[in-house]
C-alpha positions, 0 to 999 in steps of 0.5 A: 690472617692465619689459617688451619692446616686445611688453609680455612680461615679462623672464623672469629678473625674472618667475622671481625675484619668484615665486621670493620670493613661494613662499618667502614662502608657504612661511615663513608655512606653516612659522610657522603650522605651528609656532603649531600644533604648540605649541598641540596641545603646550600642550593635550596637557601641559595635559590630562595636567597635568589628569588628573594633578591628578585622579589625586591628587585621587581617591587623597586621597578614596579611602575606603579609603585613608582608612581604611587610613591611619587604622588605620596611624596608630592602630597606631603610636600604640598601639604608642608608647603601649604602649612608654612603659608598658612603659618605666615598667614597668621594661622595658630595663634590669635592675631590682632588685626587693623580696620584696613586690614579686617576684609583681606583677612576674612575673605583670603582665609576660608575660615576666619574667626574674628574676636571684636574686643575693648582693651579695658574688658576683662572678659573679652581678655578671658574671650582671648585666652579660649581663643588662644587654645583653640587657634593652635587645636584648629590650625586651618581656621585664622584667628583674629581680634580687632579693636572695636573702638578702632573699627568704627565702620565695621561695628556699625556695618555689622551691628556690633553692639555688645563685647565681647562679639566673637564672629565666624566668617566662611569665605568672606560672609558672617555665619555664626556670632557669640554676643558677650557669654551667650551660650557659653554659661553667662559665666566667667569660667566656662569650658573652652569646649563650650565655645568651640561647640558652636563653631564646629556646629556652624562649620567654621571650626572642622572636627578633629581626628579621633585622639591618640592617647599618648597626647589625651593630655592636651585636652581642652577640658580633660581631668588634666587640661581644663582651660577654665582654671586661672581663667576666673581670677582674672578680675571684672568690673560690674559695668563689664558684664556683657558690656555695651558698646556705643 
């Protein structure tokens, strides 16, 4: 730095060097402030990250997280297994059933429903295909069909007269019988609907959960799922309607 002839300082270079140096000062503050707050930073994310650690550590060891997650997985491997014997079982389709076989059946299943048919009828083979939806909608209701003309003991014990004769059993005892289309319309193509109404209001069939309308398609008389269609081609005699059965 130069100075005058009384050693005084120029007084432009004097307030330019303090001017660098103040900025100088000022630059280091800011970067020691910054080094700070980053630090602080790291050390609120690092305890956060801490605690988060120990808020998923203290729900694994939870006892009684534990246990409910032990009595969920229980719960669904007795219903897995209850299902597969179910299904062995005959349970979702419509199984034919001999005379030696019929008291097992209603009696081991809580809910049988039991189609007394003749080979010949075209409307018991209409009866069967309604039966057929319905077994697999239905699953904890057993379905089956026995020959009448080869149950002889039991047409007459249950004063079975008249094909197609569709009977709902609950543990064993008869509640509700469907006697030819009595109550479905008297007709060929009536609404599957219309058979499983008065199953359900009898107890033998339960009601279903309230459909997902991703699967609304596979309802029974649905503008895309009416069980009647192609039923009523299927051909009929007049000595068919309601037939008798001696």
């Amino acid at each position: 730095m130069t100075t005058d002839a009384y050693g005084k300082m120029d007084a432009k270079k004097f307030g330019s060097a303090m001017s660098t140096i103040a900025h100088s000062q000022a630059v280091m503050a800011a970067v020691r402030d910054y080094k700070k707050e980053m630090e602080e930073t790291q050390s609120l994310a690092g305890q956060e990250d801490q605690t988060r650690r120990y808020d998923i550590k203290d729900m694994i060891d939870d006892p009684e997280l534990q246990n409910l997650h032990a009595e969920r997985i229980a719960k669904l491997q007795q219903e897995h297994e209850r299902r597969v014997q179910m299904q062995h079982q005959g349970h979702g389709t419509v199984t034919e059933i001999t005379e030696g076989e019929f008291l097992e059946v209603v009696t081991k299943s809580q809910h049988v429903i039991c189609h007394f048919f003749h080979r010949d009828f075209e409307r018991c083979k209409i009866m069967d295909k309604h039966l057929a939806i319905l077994a697999k909608r239905h699953f904890k209701t057993r379905f089956v069909k026995i020959s009448a003309p080869d149950t002889p003991f039991f047409t007459v014990k249950l004063n079975i007269k008249m094909l197609p004769c569709v009977t709902g059993f609950i543990q064993g005892v008869s509640v509700h019988r469907i006697v030819g289309f009595d109550g479905l319309g008297g007709i060929d193509d009536f609404e599957t609907s219309a058979l499983e109404n008065q199953f359900l209001e009898c107890g033998v069939l339960e009601p279903l959960p309230v459909e997902d309308p991703a699967v609304a398609d596979d309802r029974i008389d649905g503008p895309r799922g009416n069980a009647r269609k192609g039923f009523a081609n299927i051909q009929r005699t007049e000595s068919d309607e309601d037939s008798d059965f001696d």
